[in-house]
PAZAPA-4460 file (N, C-alpha, C; in steps of 0.05 Angstrom, whole numbers, plus 32768, in hexadecimal, padded with zeros to 4 digits):
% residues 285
    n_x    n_y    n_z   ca_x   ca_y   ca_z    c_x    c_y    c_z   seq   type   mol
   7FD8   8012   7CE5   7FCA   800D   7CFE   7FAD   8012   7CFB     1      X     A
   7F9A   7FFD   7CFE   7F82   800E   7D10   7F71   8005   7D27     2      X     A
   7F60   801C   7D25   7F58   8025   7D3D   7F3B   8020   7D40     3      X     A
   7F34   800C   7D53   7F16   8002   7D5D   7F0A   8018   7D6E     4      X     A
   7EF5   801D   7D6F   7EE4   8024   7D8D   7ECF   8012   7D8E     5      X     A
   7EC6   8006   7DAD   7EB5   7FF6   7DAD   7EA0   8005   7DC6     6      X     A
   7E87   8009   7DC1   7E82   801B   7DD7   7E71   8003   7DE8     7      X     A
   7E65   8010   7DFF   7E57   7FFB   7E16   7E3B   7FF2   7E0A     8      X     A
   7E32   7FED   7DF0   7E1C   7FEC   7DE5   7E2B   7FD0   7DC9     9      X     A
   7E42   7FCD   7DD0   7E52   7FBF   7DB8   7E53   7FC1   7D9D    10      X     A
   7E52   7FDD   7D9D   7E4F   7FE9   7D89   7E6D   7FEA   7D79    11      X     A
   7E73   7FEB   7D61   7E8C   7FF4   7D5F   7E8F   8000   7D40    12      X     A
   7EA7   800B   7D4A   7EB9   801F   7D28   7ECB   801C   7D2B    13      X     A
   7ED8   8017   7D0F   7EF6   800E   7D05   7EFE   8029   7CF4    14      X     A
   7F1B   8036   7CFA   7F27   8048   7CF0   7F3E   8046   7CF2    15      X     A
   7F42   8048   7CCC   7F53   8040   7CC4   7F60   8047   7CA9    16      X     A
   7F70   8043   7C98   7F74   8050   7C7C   7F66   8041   7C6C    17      X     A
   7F54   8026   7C6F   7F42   8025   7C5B   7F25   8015   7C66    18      X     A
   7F20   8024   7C77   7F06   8020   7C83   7EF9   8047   7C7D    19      X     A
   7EDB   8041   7C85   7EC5   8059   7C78   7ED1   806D   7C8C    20      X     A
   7EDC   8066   7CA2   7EED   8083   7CB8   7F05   807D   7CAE    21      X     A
   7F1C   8093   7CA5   7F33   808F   7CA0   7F3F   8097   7CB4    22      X     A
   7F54   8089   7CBF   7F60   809B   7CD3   7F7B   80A7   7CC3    23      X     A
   7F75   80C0   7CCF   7F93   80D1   7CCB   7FA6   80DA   7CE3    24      X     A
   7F9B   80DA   7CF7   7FAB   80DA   7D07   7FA5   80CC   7D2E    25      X     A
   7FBD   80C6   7D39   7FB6   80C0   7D5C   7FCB   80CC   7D69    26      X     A
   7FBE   80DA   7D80   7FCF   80EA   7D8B   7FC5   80D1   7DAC    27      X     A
   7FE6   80CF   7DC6   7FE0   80CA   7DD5   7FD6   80AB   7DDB    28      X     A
   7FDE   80A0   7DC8   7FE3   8083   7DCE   7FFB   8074   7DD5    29      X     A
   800E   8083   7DD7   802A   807B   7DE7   8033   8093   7DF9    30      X     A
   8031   80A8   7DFA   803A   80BB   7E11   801F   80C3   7E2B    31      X     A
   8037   80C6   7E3C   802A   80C2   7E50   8033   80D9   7E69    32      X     A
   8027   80ED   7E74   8031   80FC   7E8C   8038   80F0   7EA9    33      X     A
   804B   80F0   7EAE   8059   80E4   7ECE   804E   80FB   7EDD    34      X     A
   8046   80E8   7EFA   804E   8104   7F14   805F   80EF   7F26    35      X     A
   8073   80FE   7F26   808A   80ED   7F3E   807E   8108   7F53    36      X     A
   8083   80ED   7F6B   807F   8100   7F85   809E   80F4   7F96    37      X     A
   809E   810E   7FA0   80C1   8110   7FAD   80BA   811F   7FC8    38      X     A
   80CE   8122   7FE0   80D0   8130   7FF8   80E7   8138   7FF8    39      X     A
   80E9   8157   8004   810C   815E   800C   8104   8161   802A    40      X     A
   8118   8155   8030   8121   816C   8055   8135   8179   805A    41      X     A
   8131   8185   806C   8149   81A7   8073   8161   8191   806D    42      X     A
   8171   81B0   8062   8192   81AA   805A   818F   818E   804C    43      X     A
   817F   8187   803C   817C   8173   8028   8183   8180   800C    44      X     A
   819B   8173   7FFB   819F   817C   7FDF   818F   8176   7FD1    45      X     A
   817A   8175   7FBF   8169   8168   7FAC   815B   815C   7FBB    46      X     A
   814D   8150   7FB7   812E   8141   7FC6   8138   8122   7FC7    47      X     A
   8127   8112   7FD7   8125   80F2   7FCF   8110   80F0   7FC3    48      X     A
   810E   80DC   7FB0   8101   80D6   7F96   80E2   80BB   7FAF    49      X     A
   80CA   80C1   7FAD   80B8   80AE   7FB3   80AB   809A   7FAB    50      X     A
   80A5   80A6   7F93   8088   8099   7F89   8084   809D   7F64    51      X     A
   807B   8095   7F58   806E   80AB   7F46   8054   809A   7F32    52      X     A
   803F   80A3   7F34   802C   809D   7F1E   8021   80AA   7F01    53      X     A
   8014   8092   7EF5   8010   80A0   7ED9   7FF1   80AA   7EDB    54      X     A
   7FF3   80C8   7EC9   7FDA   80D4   7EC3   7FC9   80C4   7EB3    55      X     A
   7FB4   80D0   7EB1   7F97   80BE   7EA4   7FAB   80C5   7E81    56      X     A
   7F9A   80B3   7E68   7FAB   80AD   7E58   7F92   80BE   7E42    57      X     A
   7FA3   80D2   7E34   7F8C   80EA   7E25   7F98   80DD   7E02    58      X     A
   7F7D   80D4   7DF8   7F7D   80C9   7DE0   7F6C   80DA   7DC5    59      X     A
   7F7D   80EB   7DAD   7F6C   80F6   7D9F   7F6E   80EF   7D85    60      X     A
   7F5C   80DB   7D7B   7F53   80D9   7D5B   7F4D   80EF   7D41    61      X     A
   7F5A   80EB   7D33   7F57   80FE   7D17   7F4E   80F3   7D09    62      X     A
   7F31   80F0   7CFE   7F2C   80DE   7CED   7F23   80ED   7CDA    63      X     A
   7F16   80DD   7CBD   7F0D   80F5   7CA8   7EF2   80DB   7C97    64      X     A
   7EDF   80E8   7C8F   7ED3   80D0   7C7B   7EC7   80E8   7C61    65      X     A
   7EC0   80D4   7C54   7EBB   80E4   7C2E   7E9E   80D6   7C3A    66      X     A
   7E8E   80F0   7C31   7E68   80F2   7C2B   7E6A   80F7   7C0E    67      X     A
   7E52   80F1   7C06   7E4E   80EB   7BE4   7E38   810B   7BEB    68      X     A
   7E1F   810D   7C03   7E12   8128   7BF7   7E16   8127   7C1D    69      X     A
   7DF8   8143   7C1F   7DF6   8149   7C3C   7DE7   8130   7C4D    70      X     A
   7DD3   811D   7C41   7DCA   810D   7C4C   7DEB   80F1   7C56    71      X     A
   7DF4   80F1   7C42   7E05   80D6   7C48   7E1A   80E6   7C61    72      X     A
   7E21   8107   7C59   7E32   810F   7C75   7E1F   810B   7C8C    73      X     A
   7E11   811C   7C92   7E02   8115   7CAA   7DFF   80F4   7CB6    74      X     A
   7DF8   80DF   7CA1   7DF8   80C9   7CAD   7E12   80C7   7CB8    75      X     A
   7E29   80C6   7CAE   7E40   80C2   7CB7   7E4B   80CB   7CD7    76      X     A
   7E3C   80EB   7CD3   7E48   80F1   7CEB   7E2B   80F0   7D00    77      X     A
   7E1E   80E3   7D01   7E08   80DC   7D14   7E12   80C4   7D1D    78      X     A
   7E20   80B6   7D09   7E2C   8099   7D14   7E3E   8099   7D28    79      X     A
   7E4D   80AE   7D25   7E69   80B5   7D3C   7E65   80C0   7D4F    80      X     A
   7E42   80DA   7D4A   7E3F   80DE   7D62   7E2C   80C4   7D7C    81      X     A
   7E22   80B1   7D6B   7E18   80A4   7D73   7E2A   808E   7D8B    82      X     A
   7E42   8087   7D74   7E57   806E   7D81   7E6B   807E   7D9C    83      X     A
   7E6A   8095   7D98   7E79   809F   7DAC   7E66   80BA   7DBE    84      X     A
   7E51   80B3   7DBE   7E3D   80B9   7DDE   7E46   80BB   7DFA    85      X     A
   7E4E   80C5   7E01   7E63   80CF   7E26   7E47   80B2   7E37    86      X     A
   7E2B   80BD   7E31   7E17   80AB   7E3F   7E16   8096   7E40    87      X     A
   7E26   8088   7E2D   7E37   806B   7E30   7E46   805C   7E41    88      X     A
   7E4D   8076   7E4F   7E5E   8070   7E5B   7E87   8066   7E4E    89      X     A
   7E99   8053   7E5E   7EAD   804D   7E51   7EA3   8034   7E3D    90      X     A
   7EB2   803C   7E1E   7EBA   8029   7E0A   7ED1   801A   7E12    91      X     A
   7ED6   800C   7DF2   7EF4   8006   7DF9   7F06   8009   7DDD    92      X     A
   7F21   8017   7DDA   7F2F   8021   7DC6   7F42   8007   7DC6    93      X     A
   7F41   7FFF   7DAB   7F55   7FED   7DA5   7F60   7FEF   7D89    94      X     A
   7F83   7FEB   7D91   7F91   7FF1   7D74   7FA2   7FD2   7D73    95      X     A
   7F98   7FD1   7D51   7F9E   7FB9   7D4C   7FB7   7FBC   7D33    96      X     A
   7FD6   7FB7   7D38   7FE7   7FAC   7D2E   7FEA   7F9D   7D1C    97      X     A
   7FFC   7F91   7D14   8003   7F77   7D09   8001   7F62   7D11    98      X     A
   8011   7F58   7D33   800F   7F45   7D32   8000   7F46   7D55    99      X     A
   7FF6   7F67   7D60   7FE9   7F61   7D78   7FD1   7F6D   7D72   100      X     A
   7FBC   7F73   7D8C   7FA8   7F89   7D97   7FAA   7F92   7DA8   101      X     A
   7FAD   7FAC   7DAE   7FA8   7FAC   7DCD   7F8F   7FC2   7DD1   102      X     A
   7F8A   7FC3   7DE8   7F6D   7FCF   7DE8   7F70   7FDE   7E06   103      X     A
   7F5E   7FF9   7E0B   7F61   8004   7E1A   7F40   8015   7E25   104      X     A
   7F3A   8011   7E3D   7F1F   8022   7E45   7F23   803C   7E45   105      X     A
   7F0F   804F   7E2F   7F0C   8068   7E3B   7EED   806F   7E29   106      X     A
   7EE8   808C   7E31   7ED7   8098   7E35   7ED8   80B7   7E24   107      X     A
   7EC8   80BF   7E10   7EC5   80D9   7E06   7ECF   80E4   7E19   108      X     A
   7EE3   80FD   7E15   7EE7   8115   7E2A   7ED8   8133   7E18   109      X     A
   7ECD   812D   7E07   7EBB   814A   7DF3   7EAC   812D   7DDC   110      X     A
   7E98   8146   7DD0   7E8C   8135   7DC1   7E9C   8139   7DA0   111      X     A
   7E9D   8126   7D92   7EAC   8125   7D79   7EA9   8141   7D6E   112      X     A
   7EBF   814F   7D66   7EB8   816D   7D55   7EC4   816D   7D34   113      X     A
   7EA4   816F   7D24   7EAE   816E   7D13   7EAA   8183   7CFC   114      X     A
   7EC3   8184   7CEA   7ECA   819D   7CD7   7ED1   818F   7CBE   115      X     A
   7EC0   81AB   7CA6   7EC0   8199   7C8A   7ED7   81A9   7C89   116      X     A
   7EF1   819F   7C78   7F06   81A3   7C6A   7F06   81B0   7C47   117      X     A
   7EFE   81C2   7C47   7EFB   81CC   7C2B   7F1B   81D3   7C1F   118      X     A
   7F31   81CF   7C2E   7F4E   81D5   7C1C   7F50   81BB   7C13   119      X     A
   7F43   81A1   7C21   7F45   8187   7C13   7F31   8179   7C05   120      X     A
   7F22   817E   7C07   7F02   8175   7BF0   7EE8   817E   7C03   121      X     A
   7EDB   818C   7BF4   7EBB   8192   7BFA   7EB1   8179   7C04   122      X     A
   7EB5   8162   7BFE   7EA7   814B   7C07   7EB6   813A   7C22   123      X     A
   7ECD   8152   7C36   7ED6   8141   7C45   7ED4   8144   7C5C   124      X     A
   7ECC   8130   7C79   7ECF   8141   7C8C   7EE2   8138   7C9F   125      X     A
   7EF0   8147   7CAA   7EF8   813A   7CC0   7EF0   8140   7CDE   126      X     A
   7EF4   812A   7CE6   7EF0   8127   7D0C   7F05   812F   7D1D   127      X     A
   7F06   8135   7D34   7F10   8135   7D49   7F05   8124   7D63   128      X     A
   7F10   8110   7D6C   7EFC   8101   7D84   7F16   80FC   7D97   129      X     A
   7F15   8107   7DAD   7F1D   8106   7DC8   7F12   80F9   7DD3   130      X     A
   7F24   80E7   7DE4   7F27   80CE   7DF7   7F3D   80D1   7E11   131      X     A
   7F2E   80C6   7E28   7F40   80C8   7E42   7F38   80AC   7E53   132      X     A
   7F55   809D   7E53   7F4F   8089   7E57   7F59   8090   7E77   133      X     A
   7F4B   8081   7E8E   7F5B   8093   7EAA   7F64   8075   7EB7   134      X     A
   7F5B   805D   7EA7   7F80   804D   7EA6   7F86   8055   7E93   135      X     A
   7FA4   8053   7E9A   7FAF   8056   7E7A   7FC3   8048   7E6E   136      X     A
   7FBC   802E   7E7A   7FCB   8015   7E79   7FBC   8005   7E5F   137      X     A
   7FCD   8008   7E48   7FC3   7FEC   7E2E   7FBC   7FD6   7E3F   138      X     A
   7FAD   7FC0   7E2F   7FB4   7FAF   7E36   7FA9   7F9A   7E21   139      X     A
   7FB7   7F82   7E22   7FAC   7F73   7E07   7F97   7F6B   7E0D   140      X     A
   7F8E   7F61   7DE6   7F6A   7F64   7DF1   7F6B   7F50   7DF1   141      X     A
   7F77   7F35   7DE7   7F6E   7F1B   7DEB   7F79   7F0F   7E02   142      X     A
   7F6D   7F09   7E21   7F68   7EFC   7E3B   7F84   7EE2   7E39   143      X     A
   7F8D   7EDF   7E4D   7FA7   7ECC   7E47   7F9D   7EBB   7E61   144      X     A
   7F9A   7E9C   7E5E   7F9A   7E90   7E7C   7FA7   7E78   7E7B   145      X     A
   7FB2   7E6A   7E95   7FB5   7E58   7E97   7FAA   7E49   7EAD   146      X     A
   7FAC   7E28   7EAB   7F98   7E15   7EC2   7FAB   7E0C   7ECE   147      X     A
   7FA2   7E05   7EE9   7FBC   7E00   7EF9   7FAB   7DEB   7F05   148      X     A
   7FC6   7DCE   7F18   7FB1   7DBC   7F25   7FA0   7DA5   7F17   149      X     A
   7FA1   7DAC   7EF8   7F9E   7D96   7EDF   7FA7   7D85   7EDE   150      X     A
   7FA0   7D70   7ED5   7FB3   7D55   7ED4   7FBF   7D50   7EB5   151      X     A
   7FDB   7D44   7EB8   7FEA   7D4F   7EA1   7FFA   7D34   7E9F   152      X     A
   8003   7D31   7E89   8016   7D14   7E86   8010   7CFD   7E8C   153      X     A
   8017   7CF3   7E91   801B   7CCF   7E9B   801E   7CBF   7E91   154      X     A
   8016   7C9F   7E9F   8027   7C8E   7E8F   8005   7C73   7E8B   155      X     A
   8008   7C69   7E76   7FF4   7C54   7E70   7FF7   7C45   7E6E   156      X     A
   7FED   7C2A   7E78   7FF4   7C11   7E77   7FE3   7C07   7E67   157      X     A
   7FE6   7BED   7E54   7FD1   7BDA   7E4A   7FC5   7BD1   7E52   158      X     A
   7FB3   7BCD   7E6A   7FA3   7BB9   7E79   7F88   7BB4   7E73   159      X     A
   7F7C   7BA2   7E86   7F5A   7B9B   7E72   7F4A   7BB8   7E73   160      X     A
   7F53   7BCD   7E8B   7F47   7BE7   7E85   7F60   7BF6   7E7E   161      X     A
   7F59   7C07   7E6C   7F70   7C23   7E70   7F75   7C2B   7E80   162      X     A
   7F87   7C31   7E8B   7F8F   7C3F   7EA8   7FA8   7C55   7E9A   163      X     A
   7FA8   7C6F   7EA9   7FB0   7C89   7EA2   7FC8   7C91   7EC1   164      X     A
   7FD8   7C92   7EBE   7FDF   7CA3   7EE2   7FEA   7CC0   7ED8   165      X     A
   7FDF   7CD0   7EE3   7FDE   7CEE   7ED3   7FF0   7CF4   7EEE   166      X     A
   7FF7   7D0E   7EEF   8001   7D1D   7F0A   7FF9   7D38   7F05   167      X     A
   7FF1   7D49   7F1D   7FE6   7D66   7F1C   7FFB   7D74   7F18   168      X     A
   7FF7   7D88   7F04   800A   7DA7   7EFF   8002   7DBA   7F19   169      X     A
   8013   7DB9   7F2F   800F   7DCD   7F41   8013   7DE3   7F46   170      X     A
   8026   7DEA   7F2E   803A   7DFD   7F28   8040   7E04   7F06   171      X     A
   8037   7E22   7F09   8039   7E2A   7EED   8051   7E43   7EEB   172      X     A
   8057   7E46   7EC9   806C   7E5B   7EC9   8057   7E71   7EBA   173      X     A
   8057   7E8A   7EBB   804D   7EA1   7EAB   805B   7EAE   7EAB   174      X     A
   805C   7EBB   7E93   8077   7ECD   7E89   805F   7EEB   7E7E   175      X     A
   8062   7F03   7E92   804F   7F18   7E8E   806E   7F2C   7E82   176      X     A
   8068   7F2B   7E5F   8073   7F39   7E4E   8066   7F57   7E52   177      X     A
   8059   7F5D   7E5D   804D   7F76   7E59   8069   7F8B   7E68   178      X     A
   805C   7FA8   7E67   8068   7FBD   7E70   806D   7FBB   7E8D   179      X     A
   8053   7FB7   7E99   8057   7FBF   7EB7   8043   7FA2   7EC6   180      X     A
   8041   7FA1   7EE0   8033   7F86   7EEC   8012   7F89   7EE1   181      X     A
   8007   7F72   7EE5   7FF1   7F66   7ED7   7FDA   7F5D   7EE7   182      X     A
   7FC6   7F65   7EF9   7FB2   7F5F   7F02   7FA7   7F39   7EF9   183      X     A
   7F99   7F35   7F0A   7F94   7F11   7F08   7F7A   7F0C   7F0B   184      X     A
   7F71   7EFB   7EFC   7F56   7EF2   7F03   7F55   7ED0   7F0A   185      X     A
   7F56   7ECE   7F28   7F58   7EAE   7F31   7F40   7EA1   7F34   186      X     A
   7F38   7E8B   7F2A   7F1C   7E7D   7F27   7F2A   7E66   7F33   187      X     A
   7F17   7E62   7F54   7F29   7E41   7F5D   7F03   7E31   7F58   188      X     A
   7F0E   7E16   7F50   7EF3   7E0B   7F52   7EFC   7DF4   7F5F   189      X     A
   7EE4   7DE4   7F6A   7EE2   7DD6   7F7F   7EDB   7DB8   7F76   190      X     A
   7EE4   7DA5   7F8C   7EEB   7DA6   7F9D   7F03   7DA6   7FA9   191      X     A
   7F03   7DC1   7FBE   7F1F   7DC5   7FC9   7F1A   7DD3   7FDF   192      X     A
   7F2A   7DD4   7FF6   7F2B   7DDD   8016   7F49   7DEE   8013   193      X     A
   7F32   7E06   801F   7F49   7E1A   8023   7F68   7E21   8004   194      X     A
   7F5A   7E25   7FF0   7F71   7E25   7FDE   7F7C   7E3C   7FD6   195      X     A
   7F8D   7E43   7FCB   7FAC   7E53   7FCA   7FBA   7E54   7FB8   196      X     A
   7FC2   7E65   7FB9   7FCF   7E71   7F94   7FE6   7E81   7F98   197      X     A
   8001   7E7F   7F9B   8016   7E87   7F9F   8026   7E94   7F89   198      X     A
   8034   7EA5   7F8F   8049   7EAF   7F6B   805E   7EB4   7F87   199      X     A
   8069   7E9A   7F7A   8084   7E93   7F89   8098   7EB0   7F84   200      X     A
   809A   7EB2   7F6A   80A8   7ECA   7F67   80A9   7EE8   7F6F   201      X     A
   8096   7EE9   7F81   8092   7EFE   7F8F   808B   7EFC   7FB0   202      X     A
   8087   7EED   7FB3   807B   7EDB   7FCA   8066   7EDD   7FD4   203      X     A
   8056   7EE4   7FC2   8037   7EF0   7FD2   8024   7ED7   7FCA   204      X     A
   800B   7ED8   7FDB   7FFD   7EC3   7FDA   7FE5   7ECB   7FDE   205      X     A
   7FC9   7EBF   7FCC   7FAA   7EBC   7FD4   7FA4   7EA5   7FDC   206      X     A
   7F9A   7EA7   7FF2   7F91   7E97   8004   7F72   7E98   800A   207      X     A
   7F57   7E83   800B   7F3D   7E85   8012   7F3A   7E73   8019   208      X     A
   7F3B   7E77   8039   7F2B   7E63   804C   7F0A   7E5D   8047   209      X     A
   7F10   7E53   8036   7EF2   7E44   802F   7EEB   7E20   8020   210      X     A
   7EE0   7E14   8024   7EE4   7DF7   8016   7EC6   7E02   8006   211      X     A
   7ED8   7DFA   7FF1   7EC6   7DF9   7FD6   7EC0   7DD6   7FCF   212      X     A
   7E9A   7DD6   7FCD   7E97   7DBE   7FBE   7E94   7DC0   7FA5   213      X     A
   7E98   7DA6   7F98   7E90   7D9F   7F85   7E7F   7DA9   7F72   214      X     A
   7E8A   7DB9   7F5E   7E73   7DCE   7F55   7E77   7DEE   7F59   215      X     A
   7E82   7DFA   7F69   7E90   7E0E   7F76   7EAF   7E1E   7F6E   216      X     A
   7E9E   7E33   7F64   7EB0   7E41   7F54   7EB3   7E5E   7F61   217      X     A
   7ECF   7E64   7F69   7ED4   7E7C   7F75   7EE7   7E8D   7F62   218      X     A
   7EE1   7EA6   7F65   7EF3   7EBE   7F49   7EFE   7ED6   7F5C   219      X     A
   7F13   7ED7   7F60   7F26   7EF2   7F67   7F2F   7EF8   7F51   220      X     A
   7F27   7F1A   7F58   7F34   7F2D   7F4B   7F4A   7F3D   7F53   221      X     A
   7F57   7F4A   7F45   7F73   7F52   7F5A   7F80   7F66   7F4D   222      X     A
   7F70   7F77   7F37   7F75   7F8F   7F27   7F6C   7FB0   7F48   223      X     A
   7F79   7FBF   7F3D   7F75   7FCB   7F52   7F59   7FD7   7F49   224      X     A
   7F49   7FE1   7F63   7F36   7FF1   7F5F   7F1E   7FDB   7F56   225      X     A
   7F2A   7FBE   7F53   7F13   7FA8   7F4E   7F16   7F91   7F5E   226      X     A
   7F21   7F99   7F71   7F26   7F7D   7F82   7F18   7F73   7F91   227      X     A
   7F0F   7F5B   7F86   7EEF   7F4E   7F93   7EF8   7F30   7F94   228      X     A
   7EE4   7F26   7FA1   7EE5   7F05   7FAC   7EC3   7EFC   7FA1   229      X     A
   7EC2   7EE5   7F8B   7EA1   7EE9   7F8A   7EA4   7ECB   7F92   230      X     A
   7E94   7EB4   7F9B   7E92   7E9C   7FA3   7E6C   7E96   7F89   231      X     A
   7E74   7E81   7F75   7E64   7E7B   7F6A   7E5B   7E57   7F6B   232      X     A
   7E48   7E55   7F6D   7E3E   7E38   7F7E   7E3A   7E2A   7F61   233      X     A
   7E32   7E14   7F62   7E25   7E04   7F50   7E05   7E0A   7F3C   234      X     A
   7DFC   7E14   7F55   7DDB   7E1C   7F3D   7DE7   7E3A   7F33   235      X     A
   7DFE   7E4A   7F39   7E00   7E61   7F30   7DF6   7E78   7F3E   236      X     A
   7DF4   7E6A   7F5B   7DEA   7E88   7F6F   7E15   7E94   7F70   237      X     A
   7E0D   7EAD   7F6D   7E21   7EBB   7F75   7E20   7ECC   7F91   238      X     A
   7E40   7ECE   7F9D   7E3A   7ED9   7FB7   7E51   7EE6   7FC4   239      X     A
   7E5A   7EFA   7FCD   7E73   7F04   7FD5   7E81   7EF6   7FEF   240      X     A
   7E9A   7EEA   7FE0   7EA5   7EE5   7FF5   7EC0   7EEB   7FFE   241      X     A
   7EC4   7F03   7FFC   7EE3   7F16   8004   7EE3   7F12   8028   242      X     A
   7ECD   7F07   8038   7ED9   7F00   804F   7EDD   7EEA   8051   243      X     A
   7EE6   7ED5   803F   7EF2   7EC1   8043   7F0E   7EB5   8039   244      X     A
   7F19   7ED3   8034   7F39   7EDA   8023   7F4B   7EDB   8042   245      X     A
   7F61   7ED6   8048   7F78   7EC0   805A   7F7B   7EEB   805C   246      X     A
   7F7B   7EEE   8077   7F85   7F0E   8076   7FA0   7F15   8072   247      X     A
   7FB9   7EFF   806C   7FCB   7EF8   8065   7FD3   7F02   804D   248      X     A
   7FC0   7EFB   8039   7FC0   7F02   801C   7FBF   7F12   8015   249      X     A
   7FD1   7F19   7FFC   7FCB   7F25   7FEF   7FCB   7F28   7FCD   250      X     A
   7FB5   7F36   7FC1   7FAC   7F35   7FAD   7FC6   7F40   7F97   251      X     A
   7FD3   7F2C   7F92   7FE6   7F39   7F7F   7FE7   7F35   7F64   252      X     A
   7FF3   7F44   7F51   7FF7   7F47   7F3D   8008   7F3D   7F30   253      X     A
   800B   7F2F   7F16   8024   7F28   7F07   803C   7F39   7EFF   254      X     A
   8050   7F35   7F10   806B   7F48   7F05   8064   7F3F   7EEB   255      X     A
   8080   7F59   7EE3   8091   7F59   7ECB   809D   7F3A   7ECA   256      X     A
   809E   7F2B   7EB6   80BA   7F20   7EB7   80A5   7EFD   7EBC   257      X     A
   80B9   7EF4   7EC5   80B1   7ED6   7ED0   80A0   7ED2   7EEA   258      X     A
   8087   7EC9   7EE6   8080   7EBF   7F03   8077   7E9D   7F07   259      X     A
   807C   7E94   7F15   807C   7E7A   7F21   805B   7E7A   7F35   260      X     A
   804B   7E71   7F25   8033   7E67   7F3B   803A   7E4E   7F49   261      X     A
   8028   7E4B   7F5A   8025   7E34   7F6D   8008   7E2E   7F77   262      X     A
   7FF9   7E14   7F70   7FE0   7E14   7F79   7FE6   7E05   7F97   263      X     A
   7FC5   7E03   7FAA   7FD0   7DF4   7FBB   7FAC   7DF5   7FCC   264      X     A
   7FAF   7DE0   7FD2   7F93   7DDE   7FE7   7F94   7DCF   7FFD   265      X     A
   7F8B   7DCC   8011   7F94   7DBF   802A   7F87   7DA0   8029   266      X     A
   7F7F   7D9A   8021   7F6F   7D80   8011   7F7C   7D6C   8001   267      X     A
   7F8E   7D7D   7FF0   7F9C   7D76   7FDD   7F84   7D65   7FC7   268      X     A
   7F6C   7D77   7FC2   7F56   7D67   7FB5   7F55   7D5B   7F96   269      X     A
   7F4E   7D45   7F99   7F57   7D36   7F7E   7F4D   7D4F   7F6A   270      X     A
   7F2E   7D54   7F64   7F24   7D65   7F56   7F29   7D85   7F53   271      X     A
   7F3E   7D8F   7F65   7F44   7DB2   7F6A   7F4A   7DBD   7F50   272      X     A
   7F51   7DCB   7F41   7F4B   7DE6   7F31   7F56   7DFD   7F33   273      X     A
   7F66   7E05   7F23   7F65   7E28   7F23   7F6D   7E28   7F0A   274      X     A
   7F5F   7E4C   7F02   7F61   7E56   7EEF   7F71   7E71   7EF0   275      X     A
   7F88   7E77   7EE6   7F90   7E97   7EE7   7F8C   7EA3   7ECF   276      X     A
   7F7F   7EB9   7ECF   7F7C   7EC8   7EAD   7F8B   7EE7   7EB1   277      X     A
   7F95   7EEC   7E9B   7FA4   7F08   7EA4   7FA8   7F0F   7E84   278      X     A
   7FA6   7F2D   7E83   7FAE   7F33   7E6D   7FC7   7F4F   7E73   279      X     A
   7FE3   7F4A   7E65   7FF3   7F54   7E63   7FEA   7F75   7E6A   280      X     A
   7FF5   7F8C   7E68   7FF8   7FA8   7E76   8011   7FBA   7E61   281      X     A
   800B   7FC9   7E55   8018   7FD9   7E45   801D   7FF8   7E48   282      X     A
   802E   8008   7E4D   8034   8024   7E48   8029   8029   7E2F   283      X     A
   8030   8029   7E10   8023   8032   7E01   8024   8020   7DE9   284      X     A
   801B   8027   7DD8   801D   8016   7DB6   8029   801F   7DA9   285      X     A
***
């Protein structure tokens, strides 16, 4: 396995068994602390069970690198104190597999501490670097989308012009393999009146009473703690438009399992559009 950090400056380090950081060890990339919340009432045997969420996700690197004198150590570890700076703010930690990546936001919780190992060579040192990611949800790093409302198939005749008869995909299948449900990023572009995005399989629906021209590109978000409506025009003025979301709606998420979209605009506009992008949701690696 290894292990990327990419910090908010796009900076990055690879650690690994044959990269200049070796890693030797990761603690806290698959376990995770529960808090279930429960209630008892009088002359109740055991409690009823409520709720329960996951703690922020605590990630600690062991790494080690070989210096040739004191100038080549010092560079080394100026580099680590450099890539992992708290004043950076969140990086992003990604461990790359065989045949996936998945990647996860977090943030120094101490600054790298580091100790030379003289029971294993005068020339070695190793690191300690603590990480707290406060999601602590993987998630893959390469973006997954599909277009909906496209024109797809048909049939062609020989005539003095080509002629094409396509029919619109109004309806898509996504299959969210991940652990747990999946936040969405909907891009409707225009032209379209009043358009709508359904996951039949749950029955929830976005709805924005708004007619988009020609040129007109709208993006919902629907991750928690980021749920926004932005309305983007043709020259590229951007502008908030979450009061033009159906109060009906709601911003939902891709189950587990199979979901069935549905586009739809009241127009039924030759030119309508949508984009869904989502990337899968993981417990651990």
């Amino acid at each position: 396995m290894q292990m990327t950090y990419i910090n908010s400056n796009n900076e990055q380090i690879d650690f690994s068994l044959d990269s200049e950081y070796l890693l030797i060890d990761v603690q806290g990339v698959s376990g995770l602390n529960l808090n279930i919340e429960a209630q008892k009432a009088p002359l109740q045997d055991g409690q009823t069970y409520l709720f329960n969420t996951l703690d922020s996700r605590l990630i600690t690197l062991t790494v080690a690198f070989v210096y040739e004198d004191d100038n080549d150590k010092y560079f080394k570890r100026d580099r680590l104190l450099k890539m992992f700076n708290p004043k950076l703010g969140q990086g992003v930690l990604q461990a790359d597999f065989l045949h996936y990546t998945r990647e996860v936001d977090c943030i120094v919780s101490g600054m790298p501490d580091f100790h030379v190992a003289p029971e294993d060579s005068d020339t070695l040192c190793k690191v300690q670097i603590n990480l707290i990611a406060h999601d602590p949800y993987w998630r893959d790093a390469r973006q997954r989308e599909i277009e909906m409302a496209s024109y797809s198939g048909g049939l062609s005749f020989p005539l003095l012009l080509p002629m094409n008869f396509r029919v619109k995909e109004k309806s898509k299948k996504i299959y969210n393999d991940g652990h747990v449900d999946a936040p969405v990023t909907i891009e409707f572009f225009g032209p379209a009146v009043n358009p709508t995005v359904t996951n039949e399989t749950t029955g929830e629906y976005i709805k924005v009473n708004k007619t988009l021209v020609d040129g007109d590109k709208l993006v919902i978000t629907t991750g928690f703690g980021n749920k926004a409506v932005r309305l983007i025009d043709g020259a590229g003025a951007e502008s908030n438009a979450f009061h033009y979301v159906d109060l009906q709606s709601t911003f939902f998420d891709l189950a587990t399992g199979l979901n069935e979209l549905n586009f739809d605009d009241d127009n039924d506009s030759a030119g309508a559009n949508v984009k869904i992008k989502w990337k899968n949701r993981y417990l651990g690696v």
